[in-house]
N, C-alpha and C positions, 0 to 999 in steps of 0.2 A: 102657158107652157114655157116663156121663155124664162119668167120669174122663178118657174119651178127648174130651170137649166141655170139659173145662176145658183141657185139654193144648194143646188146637186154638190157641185163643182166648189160650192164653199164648205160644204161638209167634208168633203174627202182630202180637201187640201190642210184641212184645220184638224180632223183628227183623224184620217187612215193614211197620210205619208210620212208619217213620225218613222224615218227608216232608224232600226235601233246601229245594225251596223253600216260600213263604206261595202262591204262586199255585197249587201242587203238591197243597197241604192243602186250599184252599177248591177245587178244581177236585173232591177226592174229599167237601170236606163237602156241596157241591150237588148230586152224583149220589145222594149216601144221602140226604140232607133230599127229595128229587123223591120217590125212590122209597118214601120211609118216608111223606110223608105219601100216598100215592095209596092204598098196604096201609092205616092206619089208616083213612079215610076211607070205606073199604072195607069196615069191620067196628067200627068207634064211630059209633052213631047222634048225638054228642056234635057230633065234627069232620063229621060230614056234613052237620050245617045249620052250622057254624060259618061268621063272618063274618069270620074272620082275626085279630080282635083279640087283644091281649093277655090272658091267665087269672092268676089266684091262688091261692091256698088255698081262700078262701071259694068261689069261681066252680066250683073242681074240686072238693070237696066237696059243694055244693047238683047238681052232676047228675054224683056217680061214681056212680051206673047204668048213667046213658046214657053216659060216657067212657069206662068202660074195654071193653075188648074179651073178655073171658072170660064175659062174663053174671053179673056177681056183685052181689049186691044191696048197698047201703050200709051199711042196718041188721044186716042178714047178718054182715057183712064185720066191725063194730062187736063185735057181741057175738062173735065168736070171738077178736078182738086181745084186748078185754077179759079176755074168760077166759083166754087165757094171760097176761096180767099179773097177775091174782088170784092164778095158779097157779103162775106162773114157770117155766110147760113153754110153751115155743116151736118146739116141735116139732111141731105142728097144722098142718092147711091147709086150706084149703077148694078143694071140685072142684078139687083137687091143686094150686093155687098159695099158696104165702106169702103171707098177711095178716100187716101189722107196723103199729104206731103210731107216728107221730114223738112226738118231746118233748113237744113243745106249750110251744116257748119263745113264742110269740106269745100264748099265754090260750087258744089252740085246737088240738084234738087234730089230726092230719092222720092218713089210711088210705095205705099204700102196698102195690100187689101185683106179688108176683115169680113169675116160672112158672120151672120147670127150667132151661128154655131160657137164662132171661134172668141164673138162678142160676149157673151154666155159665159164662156170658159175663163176668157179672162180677165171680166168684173168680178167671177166667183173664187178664182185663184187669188186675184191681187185683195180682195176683201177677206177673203182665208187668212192673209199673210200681215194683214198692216192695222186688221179694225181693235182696237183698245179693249174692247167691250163684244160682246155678243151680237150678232147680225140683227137680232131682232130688239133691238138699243136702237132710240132715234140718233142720226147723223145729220149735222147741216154743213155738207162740204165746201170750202171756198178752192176754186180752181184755178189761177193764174197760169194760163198758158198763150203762146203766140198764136196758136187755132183750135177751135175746140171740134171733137168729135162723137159721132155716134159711141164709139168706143170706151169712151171717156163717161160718157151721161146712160150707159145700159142700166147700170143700178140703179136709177133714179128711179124714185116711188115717193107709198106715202112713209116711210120711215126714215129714207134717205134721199135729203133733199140736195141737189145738185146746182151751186152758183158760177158761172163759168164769168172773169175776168178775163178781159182781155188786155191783154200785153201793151197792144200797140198803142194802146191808149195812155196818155199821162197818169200819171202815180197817182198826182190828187184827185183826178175824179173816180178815183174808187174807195178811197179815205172812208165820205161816210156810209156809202151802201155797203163797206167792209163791216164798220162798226152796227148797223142795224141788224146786218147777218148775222153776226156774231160766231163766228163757226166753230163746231164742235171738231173739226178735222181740215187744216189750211195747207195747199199742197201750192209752192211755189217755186222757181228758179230762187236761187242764191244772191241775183243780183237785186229781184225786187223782195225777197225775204228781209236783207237788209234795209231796205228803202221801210219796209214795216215794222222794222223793230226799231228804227230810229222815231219813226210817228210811234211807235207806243212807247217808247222812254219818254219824247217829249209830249204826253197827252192826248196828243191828236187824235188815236183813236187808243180802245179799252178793250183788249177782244180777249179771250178765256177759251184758248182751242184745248182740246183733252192730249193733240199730238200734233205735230208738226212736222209735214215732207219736205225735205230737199230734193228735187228735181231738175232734169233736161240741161244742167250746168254741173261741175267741178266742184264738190263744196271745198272749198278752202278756208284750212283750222281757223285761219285769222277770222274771215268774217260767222264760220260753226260758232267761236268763242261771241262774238256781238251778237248775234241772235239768239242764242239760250242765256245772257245778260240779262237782254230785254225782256225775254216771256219765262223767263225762270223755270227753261226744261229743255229736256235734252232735245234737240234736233236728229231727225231721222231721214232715211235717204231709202230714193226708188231709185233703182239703174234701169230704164226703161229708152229703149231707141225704136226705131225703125223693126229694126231684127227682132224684137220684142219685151217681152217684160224678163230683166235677166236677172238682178236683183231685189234685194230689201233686207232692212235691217231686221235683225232680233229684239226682243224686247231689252238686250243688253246695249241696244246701239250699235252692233257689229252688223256687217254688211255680208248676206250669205249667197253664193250665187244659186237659183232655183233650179236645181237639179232634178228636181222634182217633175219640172217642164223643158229643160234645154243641158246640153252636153257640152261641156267646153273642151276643145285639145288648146293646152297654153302654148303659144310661141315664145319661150324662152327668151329677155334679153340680156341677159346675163349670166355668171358663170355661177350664181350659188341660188340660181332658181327661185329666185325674189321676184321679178318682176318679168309682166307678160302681154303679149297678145294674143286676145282670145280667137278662137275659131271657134263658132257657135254651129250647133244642130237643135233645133227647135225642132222636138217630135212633137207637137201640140198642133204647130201650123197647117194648114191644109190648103187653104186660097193661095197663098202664095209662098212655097215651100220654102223653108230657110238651113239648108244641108252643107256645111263643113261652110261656113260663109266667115271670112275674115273682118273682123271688125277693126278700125281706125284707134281703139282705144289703147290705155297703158295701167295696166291693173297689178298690184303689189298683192301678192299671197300672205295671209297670216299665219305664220308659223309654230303657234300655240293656239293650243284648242281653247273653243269660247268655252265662257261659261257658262253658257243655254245649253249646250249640251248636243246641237246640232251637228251632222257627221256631214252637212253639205259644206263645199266650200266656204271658206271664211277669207275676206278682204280686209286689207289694212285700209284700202283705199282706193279710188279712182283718179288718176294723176291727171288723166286729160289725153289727146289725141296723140299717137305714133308724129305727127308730123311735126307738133313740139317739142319737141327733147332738143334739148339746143346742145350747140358744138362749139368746144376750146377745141385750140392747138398747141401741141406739145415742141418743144424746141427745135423736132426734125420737119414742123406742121403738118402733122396727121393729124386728123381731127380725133375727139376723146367728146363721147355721148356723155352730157348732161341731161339729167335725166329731171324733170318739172319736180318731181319733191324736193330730188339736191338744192335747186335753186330755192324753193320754197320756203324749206329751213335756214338758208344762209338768210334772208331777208329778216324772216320771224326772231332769228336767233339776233341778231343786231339788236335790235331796242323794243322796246313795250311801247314808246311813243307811236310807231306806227299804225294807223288805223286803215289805212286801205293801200296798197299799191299795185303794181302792172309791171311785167316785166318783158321786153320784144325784144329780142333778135333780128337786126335786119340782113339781107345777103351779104353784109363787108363783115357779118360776127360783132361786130358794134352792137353793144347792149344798152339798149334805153330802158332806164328807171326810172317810172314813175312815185312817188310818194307822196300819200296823205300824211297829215298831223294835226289835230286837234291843237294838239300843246304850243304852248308859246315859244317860238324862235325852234330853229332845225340846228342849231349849233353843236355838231357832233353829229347827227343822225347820218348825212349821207357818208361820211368818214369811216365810222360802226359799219355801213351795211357795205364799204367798199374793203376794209378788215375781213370781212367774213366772207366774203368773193373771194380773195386773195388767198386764206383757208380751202377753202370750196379748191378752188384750182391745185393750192398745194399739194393736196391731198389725192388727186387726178391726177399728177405729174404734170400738170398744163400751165399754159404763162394764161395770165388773165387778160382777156381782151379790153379795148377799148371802152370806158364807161361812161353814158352819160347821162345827166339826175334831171328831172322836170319837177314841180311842186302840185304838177294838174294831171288829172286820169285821161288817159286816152277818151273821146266818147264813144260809146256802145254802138250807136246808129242802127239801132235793131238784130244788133247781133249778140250771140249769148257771152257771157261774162266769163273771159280765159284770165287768169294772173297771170298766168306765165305763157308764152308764144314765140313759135317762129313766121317770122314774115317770109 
């Protein structure tokens, strides 16, 4: 039954949500948003006093009690994510739904729960949306994430076989069980994508994926461009958090938000309606309702229609979290939002010698630059990339802050891979 609930769910996502027009799509987002909130209101004592207003981490956190719909306690819920992280067995549930933990790239852990139902829907939607080939094509997925989940491994069968890498473990001992696997579909963060397209320009490993996901990180153009280098194809990207599966690319490479399963109202920040914070509604959700919920994130809108043909939103990109945008000051010191792409491009645009760098902000606005190079001698590199800050700011009306160059990357220490940051 359940294999024929992921079947369902990939049929209908693959060929009956083709909406031909925008009025076609919101005409079906506002009958599921109607009827999804009347069912949860119905069964979360949460949304039942709720005023309508906007939630967050913090707001769904202090009453997941009272928000989700299964009866699962908070503390409850805690101590079994934890114990599978201790344990690295994620195969637990509680009163039979998935408890999982986000990252906790904000400083705070978040709870997320999935029921069958909702496991079903969204092995069959995200297989809908990203499989190269036809469902009934054998797949050998490689998974690299920080925890793996039920969620994650619903598809697994005899067609679609499911390898799950873990993070926390050193890059090389997965070197060769990566190359034995060989996988037909390799879904990774950005930081260890790179760590494997470096082992496969230098030999180390030989692997023949059909497609390639960027995931749970920032793809940043600098390291996109090094990983379709090494495996000689385009890189593809899931937008997928906590709040749920929100994204995925087209087969053009453009990044469509899933309107098909969630509603975005953009928070505008800025005055020509380029870049945004989304508030998400997740009419699919049901365990743990996700209604006008603000997301951390900073998403630029594409302003020309793809050429897939799709009338759901289209993204130029995912910049990275609201609490990055770093900040100049202008001569009367008001601060002036820089925004992670601004900074991104003043970098990129500087020189082709760079191969990796890191950009922090600490509370004095002192900006630490990190810089790789391969190439011999930096002579001129950090000069170039303080040239184009200097730009960058002009063009802001802002004086440029304090800058200072290091030759070595911050280290990761287990946390996901930002370029650009404020401390």
């Amino acid at each position: 039954m359940f294999k024929l609930r992921i079947l369902f769910y990939y049929l209908v996502t693959r060929h009956f949500r083709n909406f031909k027009t925008v009025a076609a799509l919101r005409r079906f987002q506002s009958t599921r948003m109607r009827k999804h909130a009347e069912w949860v209101k119905n069964r979360s004592r949460f949304y039942r006093e709720w005023d309508g207003g906007v939630i967050d981490k913090k707001i769904m956190m202090e009453h997941f009690s009272d928000l989700n719909t299964v009866g699962i306690d908070r503390d409850q819920a805690f101590q079994v994510a934890f114990a599978a992280e201790n344990s690295r067995d994620f195969t637990s549930t509680l009163n039979g739904v998935t408890v999982g933990l986000s990252s906790g790239t904000s400083g705070n852990r978040g709870l997320f729960l999935v029921s069958d139902q909702e496991r079903a829907m969204h092995a069959g939607t995200i297989l809908g949306k990203i499989l190269p080939q036809s469902l009934f094509s054998k797949y050998k997925v490689a998974f690299f994430m920080r925890a793996n989940s039920n969620l994650y491994t619903a598809s697994q069968g005899s067609r679609i076989i499911f390898e799950f890498f873990d993070l926390l473990k050193p890059v090389g001992e997965h070197l060769e069980r990566l190359s034995v696997f060989d996988p037909s579909l390799l879904f990774a963060p950005p930081s260890m994508l790179i760590r494997l397209a470096e082992a496969q320009r230098d030999g180390i490993i030989s692997i023949r994926p059909l497609k390639i996901f960027s995931i749970a990180e920032t793809l940043d153009p600098l390291d996109q461009k090094k990983i379709e280098l090494a495996f000689g194809q385009k890189v593809h990207q899931i937008y997928q958090c906590t709040e749920g599966f929100l994204a995925a690319t087209c087969k053009e490479g453009v990044l469509h938000i899933n309107e098909d399963c969630v509603h975005i109202e953009p928070e505008w920040l800025d005055e020509s309606h380029s870049k945004f914070i989304p508030i998400v509604t997740d009419f699919t959700r049901t365990s743990q309702p996700i209604i006008r919920y603000r997301l951390n994130d900073i998403l630029t809108i594409r302003k020309t229609p793809c050429p897939c043909g799709s009338v759901m939103m289209a993204l130029e990109g995912i910049e990275g979290r609201a609490d990055d945008v770093l900040y100049f000051l202008n001569q009367d010191q008001e601060r002036i939002m820089v925004f992670p792409d601004f900074m991104r491009r003043a970098i990129l645009t500087a020189s082709d010698r760079i191969d990796e760098y890191a950009v922090r902000q600490n509370q004095d606005g002192v900006l630490h630059i990190h810089l790789k190079s391969a190439s011999e001698g930096r002579t001129g590199l950090e000069s170039s990339v303080l040239t184009e800050i200097q730009s960058l700011a002009s063009d802001l009306g802002a004086v440029i802050p304090k800058v200072i160059f290091y030759t070595d990357l911050p280290p990761l220490n287990g946390k996901k891979l930002r370029r650009v940051m404020r401390e």
